[in-house]
C-alpha positions as semicolon CSV with decimal commas, in nm:
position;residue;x (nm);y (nm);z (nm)
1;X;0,000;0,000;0,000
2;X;0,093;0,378;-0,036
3;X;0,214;0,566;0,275
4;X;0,369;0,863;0,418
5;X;0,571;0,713;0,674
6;X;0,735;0,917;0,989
7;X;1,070;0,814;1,086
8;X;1,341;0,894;1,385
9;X;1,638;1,067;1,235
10;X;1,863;1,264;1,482
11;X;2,030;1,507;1,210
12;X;1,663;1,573;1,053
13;X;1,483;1,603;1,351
14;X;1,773;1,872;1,478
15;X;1,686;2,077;1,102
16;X;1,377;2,054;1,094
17;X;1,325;2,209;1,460
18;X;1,591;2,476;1,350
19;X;1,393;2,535;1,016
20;X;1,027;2,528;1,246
21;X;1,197;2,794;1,511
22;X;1,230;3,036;1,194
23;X;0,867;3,037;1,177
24;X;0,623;2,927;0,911
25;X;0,764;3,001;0,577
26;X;0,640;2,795;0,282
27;X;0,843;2,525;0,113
28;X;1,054;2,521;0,387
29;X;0,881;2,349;0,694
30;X;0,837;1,995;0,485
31;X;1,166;2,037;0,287
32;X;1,390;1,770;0,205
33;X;1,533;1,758;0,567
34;X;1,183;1,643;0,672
35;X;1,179;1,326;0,866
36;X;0,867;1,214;0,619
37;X;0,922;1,018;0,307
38;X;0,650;0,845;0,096
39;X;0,685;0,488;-0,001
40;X;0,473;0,149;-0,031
41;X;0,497;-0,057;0,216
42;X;0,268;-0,408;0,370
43;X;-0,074;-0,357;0,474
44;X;-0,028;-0,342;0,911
45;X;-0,169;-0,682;1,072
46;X;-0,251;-0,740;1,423
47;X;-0,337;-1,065;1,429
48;X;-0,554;-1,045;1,779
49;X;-0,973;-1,072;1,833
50;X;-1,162;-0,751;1,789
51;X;-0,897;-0,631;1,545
52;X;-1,030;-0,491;1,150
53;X;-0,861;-0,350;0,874
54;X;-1,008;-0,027;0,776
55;X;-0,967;0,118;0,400
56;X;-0,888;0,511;0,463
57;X;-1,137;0,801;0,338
58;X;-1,021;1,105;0,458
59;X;-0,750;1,191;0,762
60;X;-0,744;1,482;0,872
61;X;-0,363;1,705;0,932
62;X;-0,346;1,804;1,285
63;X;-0,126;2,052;1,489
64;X;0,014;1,765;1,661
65;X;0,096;1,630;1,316
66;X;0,293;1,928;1,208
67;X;0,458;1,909;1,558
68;X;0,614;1,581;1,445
69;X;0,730;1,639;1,126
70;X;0,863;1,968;1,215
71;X;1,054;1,864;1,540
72;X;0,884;2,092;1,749
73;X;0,699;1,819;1,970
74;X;0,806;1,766;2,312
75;X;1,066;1,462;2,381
76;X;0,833;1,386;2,647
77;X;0,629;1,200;2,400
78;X;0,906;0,974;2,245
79;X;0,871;0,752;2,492
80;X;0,473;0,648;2,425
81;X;0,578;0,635;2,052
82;X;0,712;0,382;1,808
83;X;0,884;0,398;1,453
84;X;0,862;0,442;1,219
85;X;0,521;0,504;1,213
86;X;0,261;0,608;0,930
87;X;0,070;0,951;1,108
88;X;-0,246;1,031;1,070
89;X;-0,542;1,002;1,424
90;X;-0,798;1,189;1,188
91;X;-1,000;0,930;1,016
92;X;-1,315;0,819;0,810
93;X;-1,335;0,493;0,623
94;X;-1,446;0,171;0,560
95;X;-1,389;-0,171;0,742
96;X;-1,267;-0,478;0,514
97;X;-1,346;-0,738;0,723
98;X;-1,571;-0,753;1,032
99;X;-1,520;-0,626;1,357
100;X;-1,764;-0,804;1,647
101;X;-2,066;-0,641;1,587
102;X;-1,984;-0,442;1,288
103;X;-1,985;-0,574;0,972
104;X;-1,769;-0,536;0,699
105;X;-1,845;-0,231;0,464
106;X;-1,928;-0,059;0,797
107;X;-1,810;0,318;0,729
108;X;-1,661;0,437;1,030
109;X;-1,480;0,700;1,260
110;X;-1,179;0,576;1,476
111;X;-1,090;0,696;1,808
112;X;-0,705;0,678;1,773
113;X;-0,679;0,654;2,183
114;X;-0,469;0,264;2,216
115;X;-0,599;0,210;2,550
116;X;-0,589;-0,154;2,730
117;X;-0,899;-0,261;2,539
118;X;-0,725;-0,261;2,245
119;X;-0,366;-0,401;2,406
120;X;-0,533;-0,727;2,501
121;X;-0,487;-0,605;2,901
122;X;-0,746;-0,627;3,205
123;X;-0,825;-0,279;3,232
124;X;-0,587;-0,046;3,424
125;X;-0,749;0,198;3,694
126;X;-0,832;0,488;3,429
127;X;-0,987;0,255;3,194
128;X;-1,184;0,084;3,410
129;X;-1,336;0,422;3,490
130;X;-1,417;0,501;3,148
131;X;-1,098;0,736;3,098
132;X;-0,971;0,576;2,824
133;X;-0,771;0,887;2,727
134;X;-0,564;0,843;3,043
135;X;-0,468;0,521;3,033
136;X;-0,122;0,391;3,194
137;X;-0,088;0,080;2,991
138;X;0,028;0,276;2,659
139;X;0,341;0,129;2,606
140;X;0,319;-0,271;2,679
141;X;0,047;-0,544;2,540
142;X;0,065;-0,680;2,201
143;X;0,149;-0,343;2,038
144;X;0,432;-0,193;1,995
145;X;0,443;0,172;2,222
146;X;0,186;0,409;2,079
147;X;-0,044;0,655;2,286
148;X;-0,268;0,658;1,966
149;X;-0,334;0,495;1,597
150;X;-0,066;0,739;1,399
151;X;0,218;0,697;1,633
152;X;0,200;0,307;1,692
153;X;0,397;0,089;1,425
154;X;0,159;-0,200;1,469
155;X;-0,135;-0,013;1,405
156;X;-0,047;0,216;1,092
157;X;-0,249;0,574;1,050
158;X;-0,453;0,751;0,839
159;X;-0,243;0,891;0,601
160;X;-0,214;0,541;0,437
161;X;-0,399;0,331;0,269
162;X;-0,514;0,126;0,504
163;X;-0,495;0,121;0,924
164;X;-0,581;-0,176;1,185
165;X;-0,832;-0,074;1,441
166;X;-0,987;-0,234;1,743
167;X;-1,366;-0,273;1,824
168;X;-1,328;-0,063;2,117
169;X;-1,194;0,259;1,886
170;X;-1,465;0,210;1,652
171;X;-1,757;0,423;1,580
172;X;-2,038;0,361;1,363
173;X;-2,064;0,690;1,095
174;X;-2,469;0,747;0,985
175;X;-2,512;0,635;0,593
176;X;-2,621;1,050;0,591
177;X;-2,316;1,205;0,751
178;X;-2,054;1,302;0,435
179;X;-1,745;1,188;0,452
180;X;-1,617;1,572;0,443
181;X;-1,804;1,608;0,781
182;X;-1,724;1,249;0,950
183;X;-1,347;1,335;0,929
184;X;-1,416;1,608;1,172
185;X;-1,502;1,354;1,461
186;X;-1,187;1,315;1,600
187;X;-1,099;1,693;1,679
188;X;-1,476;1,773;1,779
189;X;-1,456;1,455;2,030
190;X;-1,149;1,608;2,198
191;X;-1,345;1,948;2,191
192;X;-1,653;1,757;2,393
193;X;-1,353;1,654;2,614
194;X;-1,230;2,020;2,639
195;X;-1,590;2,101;2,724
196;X;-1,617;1,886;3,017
197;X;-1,237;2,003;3,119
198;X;-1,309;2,338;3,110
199;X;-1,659;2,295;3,344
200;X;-1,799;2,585;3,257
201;X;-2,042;2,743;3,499
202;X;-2,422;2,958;3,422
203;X;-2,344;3,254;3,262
204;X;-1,953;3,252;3,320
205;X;-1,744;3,437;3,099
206;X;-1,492;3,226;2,882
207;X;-1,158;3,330;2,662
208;X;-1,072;3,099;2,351
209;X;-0,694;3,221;2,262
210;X;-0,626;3,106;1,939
211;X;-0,931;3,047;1,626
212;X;-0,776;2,747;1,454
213;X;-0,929;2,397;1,401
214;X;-0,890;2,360;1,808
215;X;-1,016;2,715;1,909
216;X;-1,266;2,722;1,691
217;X;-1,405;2,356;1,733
218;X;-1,364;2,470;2,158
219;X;-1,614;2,754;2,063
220;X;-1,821;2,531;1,892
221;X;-1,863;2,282;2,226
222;X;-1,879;2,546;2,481
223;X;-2,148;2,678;2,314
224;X;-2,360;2,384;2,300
225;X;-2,268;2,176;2,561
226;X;-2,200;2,411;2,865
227;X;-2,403;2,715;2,993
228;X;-2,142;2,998;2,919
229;X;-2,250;3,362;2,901
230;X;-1,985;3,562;2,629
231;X;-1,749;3,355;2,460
232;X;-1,384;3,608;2,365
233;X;-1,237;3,450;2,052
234;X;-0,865;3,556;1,987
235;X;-0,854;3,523;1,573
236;X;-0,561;3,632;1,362
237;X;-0,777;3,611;1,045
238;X;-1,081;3,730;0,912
239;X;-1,164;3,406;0,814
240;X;-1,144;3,267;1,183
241;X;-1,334;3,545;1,312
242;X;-1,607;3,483;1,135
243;X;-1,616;3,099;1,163
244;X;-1,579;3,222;1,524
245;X;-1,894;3,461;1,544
246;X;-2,088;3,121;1,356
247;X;-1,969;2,896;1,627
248;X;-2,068;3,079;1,907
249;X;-1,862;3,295;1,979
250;X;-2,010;3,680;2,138
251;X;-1,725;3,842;2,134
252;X;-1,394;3,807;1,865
253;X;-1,054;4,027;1,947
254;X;-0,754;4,042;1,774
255;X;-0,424;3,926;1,930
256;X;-0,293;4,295;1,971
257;X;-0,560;4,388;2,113
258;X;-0,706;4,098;2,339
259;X;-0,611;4,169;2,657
260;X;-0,826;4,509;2,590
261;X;-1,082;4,343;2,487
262;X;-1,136;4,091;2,793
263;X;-1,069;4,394;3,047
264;X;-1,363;4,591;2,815
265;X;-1,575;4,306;2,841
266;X;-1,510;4,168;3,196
267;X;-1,505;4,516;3,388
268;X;-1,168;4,419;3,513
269;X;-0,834;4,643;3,612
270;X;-0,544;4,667;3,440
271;X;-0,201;4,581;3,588
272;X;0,120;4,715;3,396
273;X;0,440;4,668;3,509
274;X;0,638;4,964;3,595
275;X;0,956;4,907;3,462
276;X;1,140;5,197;3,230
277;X;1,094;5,101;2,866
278;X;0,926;4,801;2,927
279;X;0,542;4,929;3,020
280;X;0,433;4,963;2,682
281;X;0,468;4,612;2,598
282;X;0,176;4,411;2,611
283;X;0,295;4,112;2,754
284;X;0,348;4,337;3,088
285;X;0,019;4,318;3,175
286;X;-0,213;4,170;3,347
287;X;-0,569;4,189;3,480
288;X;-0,679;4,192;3,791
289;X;-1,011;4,047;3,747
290;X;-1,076;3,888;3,406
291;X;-1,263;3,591;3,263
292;X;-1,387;3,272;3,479
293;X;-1,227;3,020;3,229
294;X;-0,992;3,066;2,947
295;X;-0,861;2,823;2,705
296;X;-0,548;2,792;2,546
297;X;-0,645;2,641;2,172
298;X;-0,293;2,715;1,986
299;X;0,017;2,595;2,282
300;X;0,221;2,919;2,189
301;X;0,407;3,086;2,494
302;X;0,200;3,423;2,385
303;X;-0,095;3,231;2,389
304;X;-0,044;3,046;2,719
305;X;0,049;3,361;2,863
306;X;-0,283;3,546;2,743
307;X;-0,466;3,267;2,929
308;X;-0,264;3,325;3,237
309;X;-0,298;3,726;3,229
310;X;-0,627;3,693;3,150
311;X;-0,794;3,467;3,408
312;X;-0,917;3,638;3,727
313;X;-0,824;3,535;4,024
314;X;-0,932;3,109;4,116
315;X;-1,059;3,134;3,766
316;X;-0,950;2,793;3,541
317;X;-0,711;2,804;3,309
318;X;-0,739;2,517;3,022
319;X;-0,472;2,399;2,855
320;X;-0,596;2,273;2,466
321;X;-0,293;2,292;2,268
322;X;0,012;2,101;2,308
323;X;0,218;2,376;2,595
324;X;0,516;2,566;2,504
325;X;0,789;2,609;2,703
326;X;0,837;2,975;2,823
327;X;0,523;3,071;2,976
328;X;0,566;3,273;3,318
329;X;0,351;3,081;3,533
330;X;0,326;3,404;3,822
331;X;-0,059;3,437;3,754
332;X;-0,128;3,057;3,808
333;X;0,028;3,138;4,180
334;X;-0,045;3,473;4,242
335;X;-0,407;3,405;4,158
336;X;-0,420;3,092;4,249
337;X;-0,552;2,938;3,884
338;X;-0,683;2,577;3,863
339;X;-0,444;2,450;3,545
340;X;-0,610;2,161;3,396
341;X;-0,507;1,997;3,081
342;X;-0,733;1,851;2,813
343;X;-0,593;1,551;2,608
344;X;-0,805;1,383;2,354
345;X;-1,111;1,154;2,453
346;X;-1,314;0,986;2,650
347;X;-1,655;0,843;2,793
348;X;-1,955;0,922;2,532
349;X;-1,753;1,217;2,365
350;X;-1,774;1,033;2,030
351;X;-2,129;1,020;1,993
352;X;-2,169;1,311;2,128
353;X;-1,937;1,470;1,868
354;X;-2,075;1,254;1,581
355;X;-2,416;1,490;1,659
356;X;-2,248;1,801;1,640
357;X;-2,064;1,669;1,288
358;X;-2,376;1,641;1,177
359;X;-2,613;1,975;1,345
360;X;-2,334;2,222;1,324
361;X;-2,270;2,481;1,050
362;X;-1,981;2,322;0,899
363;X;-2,058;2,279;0,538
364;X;-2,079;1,969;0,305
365;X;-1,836;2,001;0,058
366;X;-1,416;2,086;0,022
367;X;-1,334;2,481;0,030
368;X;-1,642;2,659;-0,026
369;X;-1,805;2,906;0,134
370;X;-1,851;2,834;0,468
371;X;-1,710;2,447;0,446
372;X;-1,451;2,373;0,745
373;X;-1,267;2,112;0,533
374;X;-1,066;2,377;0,337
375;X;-0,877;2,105;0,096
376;X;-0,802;1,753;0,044
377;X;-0,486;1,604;-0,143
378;X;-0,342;1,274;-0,276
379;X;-0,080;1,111;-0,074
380;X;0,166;1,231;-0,326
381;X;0,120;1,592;-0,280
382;X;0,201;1,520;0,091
383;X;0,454;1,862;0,098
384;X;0,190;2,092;-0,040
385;X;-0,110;1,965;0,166
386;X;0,165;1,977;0,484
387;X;0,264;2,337;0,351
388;X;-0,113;2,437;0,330
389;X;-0,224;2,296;0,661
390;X;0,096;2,532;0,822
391;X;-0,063;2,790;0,655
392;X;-0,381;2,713;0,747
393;X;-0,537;3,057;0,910
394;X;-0,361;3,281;0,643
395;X;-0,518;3,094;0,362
396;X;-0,810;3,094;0,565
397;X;-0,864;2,749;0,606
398;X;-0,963;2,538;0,915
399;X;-0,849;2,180;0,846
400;X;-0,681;1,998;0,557
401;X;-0,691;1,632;0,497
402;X;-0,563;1,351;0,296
403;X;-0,778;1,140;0,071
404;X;-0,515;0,809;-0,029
405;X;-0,767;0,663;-0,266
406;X;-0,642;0,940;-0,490
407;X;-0,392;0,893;-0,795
């Protein structure tokens, strides 16, 4: 089968995180020092009960994608990884063969979480209380180490032909959810889970920092699963602000000017530090006062620290998108923040998510007006789709996927 397959290479990892620290500039973030290469390769096999093949639709590109191929991901991962690996946690297709109760031809979403279900295991104390997304058993059963389908060898991922998959990651898609919408599961499960993380109360107040595919899918959930009063959007782009203001949001600042716009809309005081040629800058202040909950979609050390600054005091702080490092963690002590982290998920999030894939305003089709699935490329234009999904907000695009059944 085709595949774009991730391996571990010490001098390409080191460029392409020297290359990444430049910022995104095009052509150059999936160059030829890339640690990605395209190639056919066997079908994966796990020869275990529950276990399916599943022929690949769509998968989706996500931050945490680029992250690898870029080398900007945390080494803390490498350790609940294996590879080389074929990426890819995004996915719609089709079973070949059947998988307990689902038959064959069964189109389907996959919840990429490898939890002991799927490692052949008794269930470890966070399964067994329906946190799948937390399980300790990551690394050991009869897969290789993998905390999801797209960084597991045994498994393979979604930007392939074809993936393995176990009952317990399997989801039923309706025969009159689109393919184009069904790939957007995956991230608006994880948003459900940031939902519940974030545990929004009646009328709160709530920043989103950041209007990508996470911020924006976070609006999306807060607004219909939680009781939250105004909703501040950060966006960059036009494009996000209005996806923004159609998800939910009441309220959409720019970066530049969105610690203004939470003191305008919270009431609160502003806090600037009085230091000679440093009070102008905006990342020396600080509100005292300030939003009941703020997310951080994007994992950017300005972002995080907009969260921080932003919170009021015991407020909750949510963190969405993979952390920087760099954040001054003062206002998480000083105002003694509740820091929670949100990491994929769990429980009934994918049904729950397979609704809002098919209520919410996210169009039908592949970059129209309006559609959240901005593009979709053959395997073998892997550097432009990678290059367009970088450049996602400035092209004003929320998510790009792959489609392998394409020559």
């Amino acid at each position: 089968m085709l595949a774009l397959e991730l391996f571990r290479s010490v001098p390409r990892y080191a460029a392409a995180r020297a290359v990444s620290a430049v910022g995104s500039l095009p052509g150059l973030l999936v160059g030829p020092m890339a640690p990605l290469r395209l190639l056919t390769t066997s079908e994966p096999v796990v020869r275990h009960d529950g276990w399916a093949g599943v022929k690949v639709h769509l998968a989706g590109i996500c931050g945490s994608d680029l992250g690898a191929v870029t080398g900007s991901t945390s080494l803390y991962f490498a350790g609940v990884s294996s590879m080389p690996c074929i990426p890819g946690h995004e996915v719609v297709g089709t079973l070949t063969e059947d998988s307990g109760d689902l038959a064959a031809g069964t189109r389907v979403v996959v919840d990429p979480v490898l939890a002991c279900a799927a490692r052949g295991l008794e269930p470890c104390e966070q399964c067994a209380a329906g946190r799948t997304n937390l399980c300790d058993r990551v690394t050991v059963g009869h897969l290789r180490p993998g905390l999801q389908t797209g960084y597991c060898r045994s498994t393979g991922g979604g930007w392939g032909e074809r993936l393995v998959a176990h009952r317990s990651q399997l989801h039923a898609v309706p025969d009159d959810l689109p393919d184009e919408r069904a790939v957007l599961v995956e991230p608006l499960a994880c948003a459900v889970r940031l939902a519940e993380r974030a545990a929004v109360a009646d009328g709160q107040t709530v920043l989103v920092s950041g209007a990508g595919a996470v911020g924006l899918f976070a609006t999306l959930a807060l607004r219909e699963l939680t009781a939250a009063g105004r909703i501040v959007v950060v966006a960059k782009h036009g494009a996000q602000a209005a996806l923004a203001r159609r998800f939910g949001a009441t309220d959409v600042v720019a970066p530049g000017e969105a610690l203004r716009g939470v003191r305008r809309v919270t009431q609160a005081l502003t806090v600037r530090t009085q230091l000679p040629g440093l009070a102008s800058r905006a990342d020396q202040e600080y509100l005292l006062g300030g939003v009941d909950v703020a997310v951080d979609a994007v994992g950017s050390t300005t972002s995080l620290d907009l969260a921080l600054r932003a919170t009021r005091a015991g407020g909750r702080v949510v963190l969405s998108g993979m952390p920087a490092r760099g954040a001054d963690l003062s206002p998480a002590w000083f105002r003694e923040l509740d820091v929670v982290g949100t990491y994929a998920s769990s429980g009934d999030a994918f049904p729950t998510a397979l609704r809002l894939a098919a209520t919410a305003p996210l169009g039908d089709g592949v970059g129209g007006e309006g559609d959240v699935l901005g593009a979709v490329y053959p395997l073998h234009r892997w550097r432009e789709a990678l290059d367009h999904a970088s450049s996602a907000g400035r092209l004003g695009t929320v998510k790009v996927a792959f489609d392998p059944r394409q020559r």
